[in-house]
C-alpha positions in Angstrom: -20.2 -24.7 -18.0 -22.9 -24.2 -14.9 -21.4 -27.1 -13.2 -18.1 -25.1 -12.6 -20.0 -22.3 -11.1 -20.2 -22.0 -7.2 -23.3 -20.0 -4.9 -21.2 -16.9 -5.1 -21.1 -16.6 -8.9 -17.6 -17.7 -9.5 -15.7 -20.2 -11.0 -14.5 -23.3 -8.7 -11.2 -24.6 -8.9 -12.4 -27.5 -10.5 -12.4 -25.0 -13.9 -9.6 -23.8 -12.8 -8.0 -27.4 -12.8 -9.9 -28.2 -16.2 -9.5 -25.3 -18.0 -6.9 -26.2 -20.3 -8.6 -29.2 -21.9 -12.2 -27.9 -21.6 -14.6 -26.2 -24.6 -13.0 -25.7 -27.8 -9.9 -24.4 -29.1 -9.9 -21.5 -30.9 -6.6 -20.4 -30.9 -2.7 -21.6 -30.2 0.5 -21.1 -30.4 4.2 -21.3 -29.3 7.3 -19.1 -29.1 9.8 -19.7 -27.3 8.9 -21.5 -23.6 5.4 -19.7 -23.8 2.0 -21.4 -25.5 -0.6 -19.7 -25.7 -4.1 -20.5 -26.2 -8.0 -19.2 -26.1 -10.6 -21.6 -25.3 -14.0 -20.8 -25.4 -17.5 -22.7 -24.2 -20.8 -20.8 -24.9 -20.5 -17.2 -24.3 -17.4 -18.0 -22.2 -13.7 -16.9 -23.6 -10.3 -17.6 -21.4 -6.9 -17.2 -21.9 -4.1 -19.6 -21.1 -0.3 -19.5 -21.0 1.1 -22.4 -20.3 -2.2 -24.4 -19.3 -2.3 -22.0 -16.5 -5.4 -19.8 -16.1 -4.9 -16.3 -17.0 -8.3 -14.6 -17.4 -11.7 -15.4 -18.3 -14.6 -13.5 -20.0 -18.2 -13.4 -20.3 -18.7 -12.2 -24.0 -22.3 -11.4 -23.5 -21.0 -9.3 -20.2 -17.2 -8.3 -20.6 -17.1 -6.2 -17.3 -18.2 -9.5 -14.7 -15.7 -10.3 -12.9 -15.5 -14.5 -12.7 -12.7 -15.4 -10.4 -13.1 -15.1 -6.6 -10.1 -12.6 -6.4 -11.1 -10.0 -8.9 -14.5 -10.3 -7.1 -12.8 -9.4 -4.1 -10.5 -6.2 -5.7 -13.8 -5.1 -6.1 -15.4 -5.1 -2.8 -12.1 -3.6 -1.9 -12.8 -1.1 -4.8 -16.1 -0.1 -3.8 -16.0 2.1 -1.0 -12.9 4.5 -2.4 -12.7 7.0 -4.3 -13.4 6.8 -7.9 -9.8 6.8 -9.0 -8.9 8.6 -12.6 -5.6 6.8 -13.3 -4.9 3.3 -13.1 -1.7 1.7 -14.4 -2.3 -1.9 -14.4 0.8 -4.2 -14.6 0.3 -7.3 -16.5 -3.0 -7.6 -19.1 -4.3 -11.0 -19.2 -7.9 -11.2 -21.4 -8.0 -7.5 -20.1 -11.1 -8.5 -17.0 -10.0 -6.2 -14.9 -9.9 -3.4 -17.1 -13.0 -4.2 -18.7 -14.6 -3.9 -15.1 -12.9 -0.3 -14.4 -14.3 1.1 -17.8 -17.5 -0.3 -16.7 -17.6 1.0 -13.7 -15.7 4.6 -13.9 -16.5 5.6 -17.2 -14.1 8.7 -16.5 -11.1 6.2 -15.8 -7.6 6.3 -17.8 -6.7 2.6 -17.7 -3.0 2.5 -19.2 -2.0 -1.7 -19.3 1.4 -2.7 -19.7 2.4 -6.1 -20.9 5.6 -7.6 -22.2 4.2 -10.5 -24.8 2.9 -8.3 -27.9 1.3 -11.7 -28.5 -1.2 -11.2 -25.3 -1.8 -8.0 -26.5 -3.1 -9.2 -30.2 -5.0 -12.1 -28.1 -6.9 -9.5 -26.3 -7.2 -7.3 -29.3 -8.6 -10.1 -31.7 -10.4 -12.7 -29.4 -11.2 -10.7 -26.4 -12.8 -7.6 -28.1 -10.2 -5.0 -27.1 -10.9 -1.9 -28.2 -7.5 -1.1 -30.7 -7.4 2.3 -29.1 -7.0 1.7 -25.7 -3.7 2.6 -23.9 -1.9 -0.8 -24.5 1.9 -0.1 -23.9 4.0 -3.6 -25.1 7.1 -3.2 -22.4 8.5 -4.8 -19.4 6.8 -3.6 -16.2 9.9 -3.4 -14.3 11.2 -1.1 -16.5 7.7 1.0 -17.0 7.3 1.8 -13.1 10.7 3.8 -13.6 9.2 6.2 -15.9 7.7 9.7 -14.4 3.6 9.6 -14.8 2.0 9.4 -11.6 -1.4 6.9 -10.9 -4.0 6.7 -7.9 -4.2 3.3 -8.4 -1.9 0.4 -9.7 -3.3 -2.9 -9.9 -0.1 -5.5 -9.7 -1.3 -9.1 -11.4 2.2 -10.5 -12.4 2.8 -13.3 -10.2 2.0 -17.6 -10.9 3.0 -20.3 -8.7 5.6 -21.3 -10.6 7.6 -18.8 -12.3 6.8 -15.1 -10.8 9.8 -12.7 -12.3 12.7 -12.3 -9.8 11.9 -8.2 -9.6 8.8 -8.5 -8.0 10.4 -9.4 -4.7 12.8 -6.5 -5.1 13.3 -3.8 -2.7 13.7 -1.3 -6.0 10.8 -2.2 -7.8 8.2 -1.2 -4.8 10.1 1.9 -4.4 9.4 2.8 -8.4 5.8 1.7 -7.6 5.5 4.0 -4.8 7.0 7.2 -6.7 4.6 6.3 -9.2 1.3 6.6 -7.1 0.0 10.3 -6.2 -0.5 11.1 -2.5 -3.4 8.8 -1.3 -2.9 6.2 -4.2 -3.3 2.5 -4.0 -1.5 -0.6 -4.9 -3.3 -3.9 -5.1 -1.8 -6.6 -5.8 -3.3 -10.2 -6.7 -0.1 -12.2 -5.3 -0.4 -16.2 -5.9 2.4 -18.1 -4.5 2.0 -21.9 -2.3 5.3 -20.6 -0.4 4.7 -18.9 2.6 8.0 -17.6 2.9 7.2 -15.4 -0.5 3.9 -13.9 0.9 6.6 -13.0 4.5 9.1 -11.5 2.0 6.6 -9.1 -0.2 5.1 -8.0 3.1 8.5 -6.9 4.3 8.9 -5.3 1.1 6.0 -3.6 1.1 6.3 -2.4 4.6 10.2 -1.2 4.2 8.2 1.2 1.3 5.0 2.2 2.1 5.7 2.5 5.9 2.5 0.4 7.3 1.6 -3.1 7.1 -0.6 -3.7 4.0 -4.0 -5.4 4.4 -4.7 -8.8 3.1 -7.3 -11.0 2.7 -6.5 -14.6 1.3 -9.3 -15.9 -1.3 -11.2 -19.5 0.2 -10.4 -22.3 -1.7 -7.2 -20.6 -4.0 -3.7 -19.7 -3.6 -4.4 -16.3 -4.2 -3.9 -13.3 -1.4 -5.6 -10.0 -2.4 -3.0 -7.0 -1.4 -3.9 -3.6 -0.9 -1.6 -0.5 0.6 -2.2 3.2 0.2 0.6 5.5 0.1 
């Protein structure tokens, strides 16, 4: 597993590549279009749908972050406020929650995802606490509800199939009634079309009223995105 690490304590895109037929399986399964499966090699868990890379875990450290762009939602992290709300939109193996409980043990961390099967993946291979605030819904319909966050961390997209609603001019609107006065939206957007990244900017823009920051990660397809409202 060392081989797939780089200088900056991350994993390459070789694992990223590999992932899917690396270290042992420990779960699968298929509904539908979706498979799912866990993997694990030492004290190393990841989740998969669809051979693509969702999350990964150190089980001896749940809150390190081990892909380059939830290393760098941190460094953006780092310097605000200590937020307590954060609705984040799509759950994975739950890393980037793990991190915020971690690192603001005062944080409400409310997670919506639409496949309960994630959510008892997360539950039952990832160590997820049974009690957290796990809400099984769609997150385009969620961000239409009334509770208000300072942050909302946005990790829905994949290079092949993002969801049609998260280029709409509706949704960002919802997102930004849903943030208090100050708040933040990050999202981790992943996309090899340029024209994508040209049409969420405008979107974001048209909504928020500035031009959103953004700092692509070396080496990946992913941009880290960050606005304030």
């Amino acid at each position: 597993m060392e081989k797939f690490f780089t200088s900056s304590d991350t994993l390459s895109t070789d694992f990223v590549f590999h992932c899917h037929d690396f270290g042992h399986l420990i779960y699968w399964q298929k509904h539908g279009q979706i498979s799912i499966q866990v993997r694990q090699e030492k004290q190393y868990r990841w989740l998969l749908i669809n051979d693509t890379l969702q999350s990964v875990i150190d089980r001896d450290d749940a809150s390190r972050l081990l892909l380059p762009h939830l290393q760098q939602l941190a460094t953006l992290w780092q310097p605000l406020a200590a937020p307590k709300t954060v609705l984040e939109l799509g759950l994975g193996a739950g890393a980037i929650r793990n991190y915020l409980e971690s690192q603001y043990p005062d944080v409400h961390v409310t997670s919506i995802e639409k496949d309960p099967e994630v959510i008892r993946c997360y539950k039952k291979y990832f160590d997820g606490d049974a009690l957290s605030a796990l809400i099984c819904d769609d997150a385009e319909r969620f961000v239409q509800k009334s509770a208000l966050y300072d942050w909302i961390i946005l990790d829905l997209f994949s290079q092949e199939d993002a969801p049609n609603f998260l280029f709409d001019h509706k949704f960002y609107q919802s997102i930004r009634n849903r943030l208090n006065q100050g708040g933040w939206l990050f999202i981790n957007f992943l996309s090899s079309h340029p024209s994508q990244l040209e049409q969420l900017q405008h979107r974001l823009i048209t909504n928020f009223g500035k031009k959103p920051n953004e700092v692509a990660i070396p080496d990946y397809l992913n941009h880290i995105i960050a606005v304030s409202r």
